[in-house]
C-alpha positions as CSV (number, residue, x, y, z in Angstrom):
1,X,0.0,0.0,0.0
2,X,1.2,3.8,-0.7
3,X,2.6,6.2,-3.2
4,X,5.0,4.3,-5.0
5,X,4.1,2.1,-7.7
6,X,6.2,-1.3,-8.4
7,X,5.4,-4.2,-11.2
8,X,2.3,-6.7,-10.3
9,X,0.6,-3.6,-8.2
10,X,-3.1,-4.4,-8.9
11,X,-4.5,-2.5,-11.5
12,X,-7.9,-1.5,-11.8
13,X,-10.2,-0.9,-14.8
14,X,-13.1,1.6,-15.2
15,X,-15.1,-1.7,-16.3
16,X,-14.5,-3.2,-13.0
17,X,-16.1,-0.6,-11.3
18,X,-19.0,-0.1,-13.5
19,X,-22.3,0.6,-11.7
20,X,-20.1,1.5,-8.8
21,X,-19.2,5.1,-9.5
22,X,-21.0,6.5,-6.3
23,X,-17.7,5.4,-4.6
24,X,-15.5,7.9,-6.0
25,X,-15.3,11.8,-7.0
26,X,-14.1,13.4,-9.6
27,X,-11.5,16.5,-8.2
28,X,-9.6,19.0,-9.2
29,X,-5.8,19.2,-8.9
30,X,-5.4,22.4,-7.1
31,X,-1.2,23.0,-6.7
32,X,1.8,20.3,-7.8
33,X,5.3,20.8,-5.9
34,X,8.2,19.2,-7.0
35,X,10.7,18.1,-4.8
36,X,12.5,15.9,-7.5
37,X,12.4,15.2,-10.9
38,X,10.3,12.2,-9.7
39,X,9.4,13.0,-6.5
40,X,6.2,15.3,-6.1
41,X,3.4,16.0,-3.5
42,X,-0.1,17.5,-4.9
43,X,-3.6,19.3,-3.6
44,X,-6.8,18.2,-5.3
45,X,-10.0,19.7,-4.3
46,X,-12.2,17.8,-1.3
47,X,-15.5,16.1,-1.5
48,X,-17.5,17.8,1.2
49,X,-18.2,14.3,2.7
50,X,-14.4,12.7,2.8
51,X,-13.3,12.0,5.6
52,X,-11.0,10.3,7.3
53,X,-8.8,9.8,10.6
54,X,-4.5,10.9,10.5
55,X,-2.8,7.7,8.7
56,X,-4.9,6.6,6.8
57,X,-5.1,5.8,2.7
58,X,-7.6,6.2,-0.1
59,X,-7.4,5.2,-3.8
60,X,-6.4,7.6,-6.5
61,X,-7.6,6.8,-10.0
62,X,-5.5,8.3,-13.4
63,X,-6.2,7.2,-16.5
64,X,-8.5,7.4,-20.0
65,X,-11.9,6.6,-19.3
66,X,-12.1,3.2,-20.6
67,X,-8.6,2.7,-18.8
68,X,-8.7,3.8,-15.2
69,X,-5.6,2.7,-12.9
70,X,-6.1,3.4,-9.3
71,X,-3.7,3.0,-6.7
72,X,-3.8,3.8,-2.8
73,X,-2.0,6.7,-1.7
74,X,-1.6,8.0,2.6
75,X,-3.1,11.2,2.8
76,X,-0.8,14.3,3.5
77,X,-3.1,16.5,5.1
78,X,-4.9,17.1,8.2
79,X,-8.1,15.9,8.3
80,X,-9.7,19.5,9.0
81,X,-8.2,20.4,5.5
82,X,-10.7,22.2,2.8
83,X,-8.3,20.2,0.3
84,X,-6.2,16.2,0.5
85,X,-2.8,16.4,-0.1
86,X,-0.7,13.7,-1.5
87,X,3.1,12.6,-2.2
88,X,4.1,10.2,-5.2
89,X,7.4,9.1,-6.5
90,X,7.3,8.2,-10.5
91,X,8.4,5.0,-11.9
92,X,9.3,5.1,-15.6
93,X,7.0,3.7,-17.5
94,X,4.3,2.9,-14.8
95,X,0.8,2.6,-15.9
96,X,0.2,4.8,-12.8
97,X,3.1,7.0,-13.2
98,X,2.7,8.4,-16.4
99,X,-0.5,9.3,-16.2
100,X,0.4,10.8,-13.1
101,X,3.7,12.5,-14.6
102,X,1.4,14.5,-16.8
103,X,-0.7,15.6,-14.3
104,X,-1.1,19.8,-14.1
105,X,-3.2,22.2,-12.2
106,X,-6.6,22.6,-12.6
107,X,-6.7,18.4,-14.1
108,X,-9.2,16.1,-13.2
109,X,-8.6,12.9,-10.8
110,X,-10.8,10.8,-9.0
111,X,-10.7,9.7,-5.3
112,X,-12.7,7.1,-3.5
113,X,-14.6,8.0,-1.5
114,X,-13.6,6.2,1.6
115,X,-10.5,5.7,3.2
116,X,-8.5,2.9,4.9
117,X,-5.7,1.9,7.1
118,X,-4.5,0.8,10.5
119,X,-1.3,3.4,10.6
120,X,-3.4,5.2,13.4
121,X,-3.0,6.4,17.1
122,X,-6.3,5.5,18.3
123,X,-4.8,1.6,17.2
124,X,-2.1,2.0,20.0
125,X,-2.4,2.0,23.2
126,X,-1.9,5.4,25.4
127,X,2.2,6.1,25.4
128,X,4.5,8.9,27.0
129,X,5.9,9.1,23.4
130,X,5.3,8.6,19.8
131,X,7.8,7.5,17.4
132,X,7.2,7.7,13.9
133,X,9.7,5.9,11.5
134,X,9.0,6.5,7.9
135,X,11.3,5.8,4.6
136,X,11.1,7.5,1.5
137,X,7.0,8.9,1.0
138,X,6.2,6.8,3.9
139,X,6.3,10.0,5.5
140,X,2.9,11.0,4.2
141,X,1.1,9.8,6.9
142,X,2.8,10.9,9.5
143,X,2.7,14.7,8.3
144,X,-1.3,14.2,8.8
145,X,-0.8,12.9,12.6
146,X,1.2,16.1,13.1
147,X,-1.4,18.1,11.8
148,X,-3.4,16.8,14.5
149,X,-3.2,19.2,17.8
150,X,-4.8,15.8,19.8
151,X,-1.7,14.5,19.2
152,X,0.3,17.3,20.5
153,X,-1.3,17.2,23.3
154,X,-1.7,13.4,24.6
155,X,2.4,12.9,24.4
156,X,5.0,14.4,25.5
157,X,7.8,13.7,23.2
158,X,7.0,13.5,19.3
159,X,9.7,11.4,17.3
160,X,9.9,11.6,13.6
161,X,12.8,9.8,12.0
162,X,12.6,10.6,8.2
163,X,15.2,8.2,5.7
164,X,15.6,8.8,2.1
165,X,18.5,8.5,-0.3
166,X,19.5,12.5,-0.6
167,X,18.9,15.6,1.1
168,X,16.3,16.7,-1.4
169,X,13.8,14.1,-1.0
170,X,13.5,15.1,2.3
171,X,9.4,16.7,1.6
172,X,8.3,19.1,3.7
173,X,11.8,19.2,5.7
174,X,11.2,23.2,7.1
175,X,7.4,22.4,7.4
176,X,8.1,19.8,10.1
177,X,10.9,21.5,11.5
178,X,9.1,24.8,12.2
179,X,5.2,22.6,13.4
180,X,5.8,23.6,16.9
181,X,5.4,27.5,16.1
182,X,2.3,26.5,14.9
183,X,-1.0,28.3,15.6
184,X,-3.0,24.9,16.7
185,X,0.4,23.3,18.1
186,X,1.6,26.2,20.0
187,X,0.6,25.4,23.2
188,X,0.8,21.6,22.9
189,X,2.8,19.9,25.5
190,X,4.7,17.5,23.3
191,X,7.8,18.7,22.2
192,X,9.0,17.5,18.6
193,X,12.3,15.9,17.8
194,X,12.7,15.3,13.9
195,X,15.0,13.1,12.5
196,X,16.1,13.6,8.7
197,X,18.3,10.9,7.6
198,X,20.4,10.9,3.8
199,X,22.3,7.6,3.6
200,X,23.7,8.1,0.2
201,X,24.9,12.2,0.6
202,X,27.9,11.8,3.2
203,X,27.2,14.7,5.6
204,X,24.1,16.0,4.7
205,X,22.5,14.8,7.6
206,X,23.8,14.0,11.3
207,X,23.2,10.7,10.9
208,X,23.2,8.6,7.7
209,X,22.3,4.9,7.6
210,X,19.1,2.9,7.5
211,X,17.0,3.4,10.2
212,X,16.7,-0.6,11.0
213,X,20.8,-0.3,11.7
214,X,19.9,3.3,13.9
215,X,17.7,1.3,16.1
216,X,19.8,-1.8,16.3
217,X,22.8,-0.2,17.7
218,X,21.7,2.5,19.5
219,X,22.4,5.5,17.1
220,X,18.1,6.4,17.0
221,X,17.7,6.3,20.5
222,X,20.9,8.6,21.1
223,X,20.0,11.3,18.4
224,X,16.6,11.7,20.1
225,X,17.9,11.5,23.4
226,X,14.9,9.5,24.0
227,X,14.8,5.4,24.9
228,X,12.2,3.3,22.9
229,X,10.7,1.3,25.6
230,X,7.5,-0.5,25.2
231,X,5.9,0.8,28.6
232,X,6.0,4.3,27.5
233,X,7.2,4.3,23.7
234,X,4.5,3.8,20.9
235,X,5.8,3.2,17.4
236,X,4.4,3.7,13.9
237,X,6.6,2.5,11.0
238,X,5.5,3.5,7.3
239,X,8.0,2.4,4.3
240,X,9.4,-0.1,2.6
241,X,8.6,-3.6,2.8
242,X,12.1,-4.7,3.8
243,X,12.2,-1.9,6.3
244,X,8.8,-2.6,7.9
245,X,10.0,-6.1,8.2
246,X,13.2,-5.6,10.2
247,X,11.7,-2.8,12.5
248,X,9.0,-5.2,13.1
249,X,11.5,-7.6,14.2
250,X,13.3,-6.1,16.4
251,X,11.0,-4.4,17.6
252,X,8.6,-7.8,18.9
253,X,12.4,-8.6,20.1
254,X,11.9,-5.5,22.8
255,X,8.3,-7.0,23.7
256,X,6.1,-4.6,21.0
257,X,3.3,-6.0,19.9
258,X,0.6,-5.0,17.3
259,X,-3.4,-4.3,17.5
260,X,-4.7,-7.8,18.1
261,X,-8.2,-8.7,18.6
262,X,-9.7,-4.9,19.8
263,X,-6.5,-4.6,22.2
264,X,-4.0,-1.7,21.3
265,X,-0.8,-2.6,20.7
266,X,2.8,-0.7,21.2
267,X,3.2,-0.5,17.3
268,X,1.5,-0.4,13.9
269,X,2.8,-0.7,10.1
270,X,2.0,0.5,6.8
271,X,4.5,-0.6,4.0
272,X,4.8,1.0,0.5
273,X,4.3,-1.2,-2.6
């Protein structure tokens, strides 16, 4: 699940969903950024009756009309938003992708009209502090929790650990950075430490290696001068598959455990493609 598109992703036809277009919208892109020459976030409009809780996904649908792709994408923005916000990487030559690639303001693109997904707080249970530990656009999500003053003000620390390859893909770096001057944050109790990690640009971070390796020898815990314990600690992990699957490793290793059965856990997962 998430932004980035890999070969065998399910693809879904406008035939498949005939008779069934109540369950999406037709929007409007409102603004594209570029972070990359593959890596972009966009604004569409908002159906007046989305909604949705901070971490979770809905399905984006690009694509001629007898040829729709749709794809699940983590939405970006808070939930009080009069617009969704979104954050894609391209892959060359993906049916997704291209479409997408294309896209300029004012375009049309369709969103279902419900959304999905377990990456949320009210799926852990109640923690001194939150770590979030995203790769690559698995940061989406996590830029919607911190959007959300109730989170602000039911921690007191507020972890974000943010790995991509280079210093540029690091989306909405001086947005998080500057959250706690915010207008709804301001007088929050939590106080935010963020992460951003580069581990292919020697020195354009403080630290600089995968963030399964951070956590393994102690690097993570030292940068946020913070331990990751499970009686206080609560952890949300949104990435890659192979990063989701070592975290959650080592991370039952320390005695976390997941949402089972209606009782919170320490720790919840979203992985990308």
């Amino acid at each position: 699940m998430g932004a980035i598109e890999e070969p065998g992703l399910e693809v879904l036809a406008t035939r498949n969903l005939a008779g069934a277009q109540d369950k999406w919208t037709t929007e409007r892109v409102l603004s594209i950024r570029w972070w990359t020459p593959t890596l972009l976030s966009f604004r569409t409009t908002r159906y007046r009756g989305f909604r949705f809780t901070p971490g979770h996904y809905t399905r984006l649908g690009l694509g001629a009309a007898d040829d729709v792709a749709w794809r699940p994408f983590s939405l970006a923005s808070a939930a009080y938003d009069e617009f969704l916000e979104f954050i894609a990487v391209l892959v060359p030559g993906g049916t997704f992708s291209e479409p997408l690639r294309q896209l300029r303001e004012g375009d049309a693109i369709r969103v279902d009209k419900a959304s999905y997904g377990f990456l949320t707080v009210d799926h852990l249970a109640p923690g001194r502090e939150l770590w979030m530990l995203a790769s690559g656009t698995g940061l989406g999500p996590f830029l919607a929790i911190l959007k959300d003053p109730a989170v602000w003000q039911n921690h007191q620390r507020l972890i974000v650990a943010h790995s991509v390859r280079h210093s540029s893909e690091l989306a909405w770096r001086d947005e998080i950075a500057g959250m706690p001057q915010g207008e709804l944050i301001a007088e929050a109790k939590a106080r935010l430490t963020y992460l951003p990690i580069a581990t292919r640009e020697p020195g354009a971070t403080a630290l600089a290696d995968r963030i399964p390796r951070l956590l393994a020898d102690g690097r993570l815990e030292a940068a946020a001068a913070c331990p990751l314990d499970v009686a206080h600690s609560r952890v949300l992990v949104c990435g890659n598959p192979e990063m989701t699957r070592e975290l959650r490793q080592s991370l039952s290793a320390r005695g976390f455990a997941t949402n089972r059965r209606g009782v919170p856990g320490q720790m919840a997962f979203e992985k990308y493609w």
